[in-house]
N, C-alpha and C positions, 0 to 999 in steps of 0.2 A: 553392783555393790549390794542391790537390794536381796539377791540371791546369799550372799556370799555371807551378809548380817546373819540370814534366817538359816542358812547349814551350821551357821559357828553355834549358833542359839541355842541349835536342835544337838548336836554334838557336847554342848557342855551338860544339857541338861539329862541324856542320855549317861555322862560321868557323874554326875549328882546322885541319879538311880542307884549306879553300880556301889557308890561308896555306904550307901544309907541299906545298905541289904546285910541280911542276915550274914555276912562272912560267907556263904555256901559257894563252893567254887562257879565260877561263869562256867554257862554253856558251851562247848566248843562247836559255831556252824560253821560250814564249809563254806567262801563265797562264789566259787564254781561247783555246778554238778558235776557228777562223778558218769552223771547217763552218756554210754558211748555216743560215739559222732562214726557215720558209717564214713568207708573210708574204700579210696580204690590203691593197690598195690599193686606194683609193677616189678617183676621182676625181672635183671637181666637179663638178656640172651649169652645163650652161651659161647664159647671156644669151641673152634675144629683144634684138633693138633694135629700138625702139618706130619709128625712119625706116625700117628698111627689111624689117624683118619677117624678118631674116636670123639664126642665132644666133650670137654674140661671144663666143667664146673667154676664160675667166677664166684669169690664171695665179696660181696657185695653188700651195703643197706640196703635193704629196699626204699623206694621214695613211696611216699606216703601223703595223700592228698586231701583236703577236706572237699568235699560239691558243696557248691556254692547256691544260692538260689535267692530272686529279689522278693526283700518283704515288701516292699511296694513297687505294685508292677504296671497299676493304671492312675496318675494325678489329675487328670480330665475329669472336673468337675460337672456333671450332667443336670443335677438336682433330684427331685424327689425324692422319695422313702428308701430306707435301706435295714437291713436287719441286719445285726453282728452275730455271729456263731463262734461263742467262748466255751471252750471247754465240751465241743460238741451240742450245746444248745445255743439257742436264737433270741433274742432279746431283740426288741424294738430300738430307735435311736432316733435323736436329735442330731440336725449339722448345726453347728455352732465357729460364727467366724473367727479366726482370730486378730487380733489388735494388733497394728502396725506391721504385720504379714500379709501376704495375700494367697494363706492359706484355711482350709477349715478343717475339723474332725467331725465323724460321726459319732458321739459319743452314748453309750447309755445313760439310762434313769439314773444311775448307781455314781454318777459323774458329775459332775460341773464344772464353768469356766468364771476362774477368778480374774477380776479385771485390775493392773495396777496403771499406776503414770505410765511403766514404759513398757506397757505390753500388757498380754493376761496369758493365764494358762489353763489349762485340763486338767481335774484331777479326782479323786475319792475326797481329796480334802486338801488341806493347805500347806501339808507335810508328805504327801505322796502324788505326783504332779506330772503331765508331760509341758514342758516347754520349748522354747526353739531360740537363735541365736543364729544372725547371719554369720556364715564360716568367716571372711574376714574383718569379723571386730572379735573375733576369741583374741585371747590371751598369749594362745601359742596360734596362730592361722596355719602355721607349715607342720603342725603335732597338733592334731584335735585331741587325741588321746590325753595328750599332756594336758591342756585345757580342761580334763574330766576332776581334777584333782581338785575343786570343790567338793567333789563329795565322798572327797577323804583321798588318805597321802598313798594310800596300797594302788597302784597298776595291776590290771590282771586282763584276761581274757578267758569271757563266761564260754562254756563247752557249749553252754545251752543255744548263744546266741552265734555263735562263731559260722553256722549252716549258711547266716543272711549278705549279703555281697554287700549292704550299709553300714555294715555293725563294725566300728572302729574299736573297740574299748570301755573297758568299767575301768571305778574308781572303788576306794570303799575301804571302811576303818580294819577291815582283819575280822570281824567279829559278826553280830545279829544287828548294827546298829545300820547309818547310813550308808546307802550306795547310789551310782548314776550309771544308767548305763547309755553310749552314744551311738548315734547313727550319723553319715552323712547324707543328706538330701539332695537329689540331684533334680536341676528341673534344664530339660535342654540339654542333656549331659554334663550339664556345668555343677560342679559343685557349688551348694546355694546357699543351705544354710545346714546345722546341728541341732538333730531332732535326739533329746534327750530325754529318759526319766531318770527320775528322784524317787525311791520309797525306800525301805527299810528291808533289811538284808533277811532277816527274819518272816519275813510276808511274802517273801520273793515267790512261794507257790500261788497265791492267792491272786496277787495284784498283776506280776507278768503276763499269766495268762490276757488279761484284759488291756492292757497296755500296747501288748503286741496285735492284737486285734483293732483294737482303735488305731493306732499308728501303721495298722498294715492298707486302711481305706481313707489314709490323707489324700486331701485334694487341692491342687493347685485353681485359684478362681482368679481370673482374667480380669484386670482392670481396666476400667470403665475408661473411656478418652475423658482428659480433665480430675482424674482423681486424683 
């Protein structure tokens, strides 16, 4: 609920903006990229023909595949130091636990973890945020995707993220305002929980980079006997 108050909040106050502007028509963003996704193509084998011993061309679609690849691919918490490389540079980092998980991030300077009653998160700030949700207390448990529709009523699938073997789905108004985009988390092969951001459709170069870096060195940390 506490989530769902502060999208509507962030949502009405983003139509407050649009209405008090100079009439100049809104910007049109796109909320998928347009950057290709490489792709493997297969094409039929062909026909002998039995008259003439020659081979006959099928026409055919070709099937057309996306490679897959995991964005996270070690949860084995080890400890000590760790540097993030965003954007081709390194940045220093803090691990920071998270509340009522028993997971942590590495996160940069440029980051912080907000702490509420029933949980806390990772973020740039209080409006652009990673958090997490065990898979079966969503909304939809058997459609995580459908569950993303907090952070707006539009369904899609980003080009940008579709490469990662977690990546379920976005959400998001049509426009520069908010979006989420979802993963699922696997610990054990089981699906565990729904590691999601929140930021603004319009920031999506800035802030993804960094998101998907912190999100790509989550770490699963082993409870204590008695916690």
């Amino acid at each position: 609920m506490r989530i769902l108050f502060r999208i509507c909040s962030m949502l009405s106050l983003a139509a407050l903006i649009s209405c008090s502007s100079s009439g100049q028509p809104a910007r049109s963003e796109t909320l998928a990229s347009s950057a290709p996704i490489a792709t493997t193509e297969q094409t039929p084998p062909a026909e002998v023909s039995e008259a003439t011993g020659q081979q006959v061309g099928i026409v055919q679609p070709l099937v057309t595949t996306i490679p897959k690849t995991k964005l996270i691919k070690n949860l084995t918490y080890t400890g000590g130091e760790k540097k993030l490389t965003i954007q081709g540079q390194e940045y220093p980092s803090a691990f920071v636990e998270i509340d009522l998980h028993p997971y942590g991030f590495y996160i940069p300077d440029t980051m912080q973890e907000f702490v509420y009653e029933d949980g806390s998160e990772i973020g740039l700030n209080k409006s652009e945020f990673i958090a997490m949700s065990e898979v079966d207390r969503l909304v939809h448990p058997d459609n995580p995707h459908e569950s993303l529709k907090f952070g707006g009523e539009i369904l899609f699938q980003d080009k940008d993220l579709m490469q990662y073997e977690e990546y379920i789905g976005s959400a998001g108004d049509g426009g520069g305002g908010t979006r989420v985009d979802g993963f699922v988390l696997k610990h054990d092969n089981t699906p565990d929980m729904l590691l999601y951001f929140l930021y603004f459709n319009r920031n999506k170069e800035k802030v993804l980079p960094v998101f998907l870096e912190v999100a790509r060195n989550i770490k699963y940390i082993e409870q204590k006997p008695g916690s």
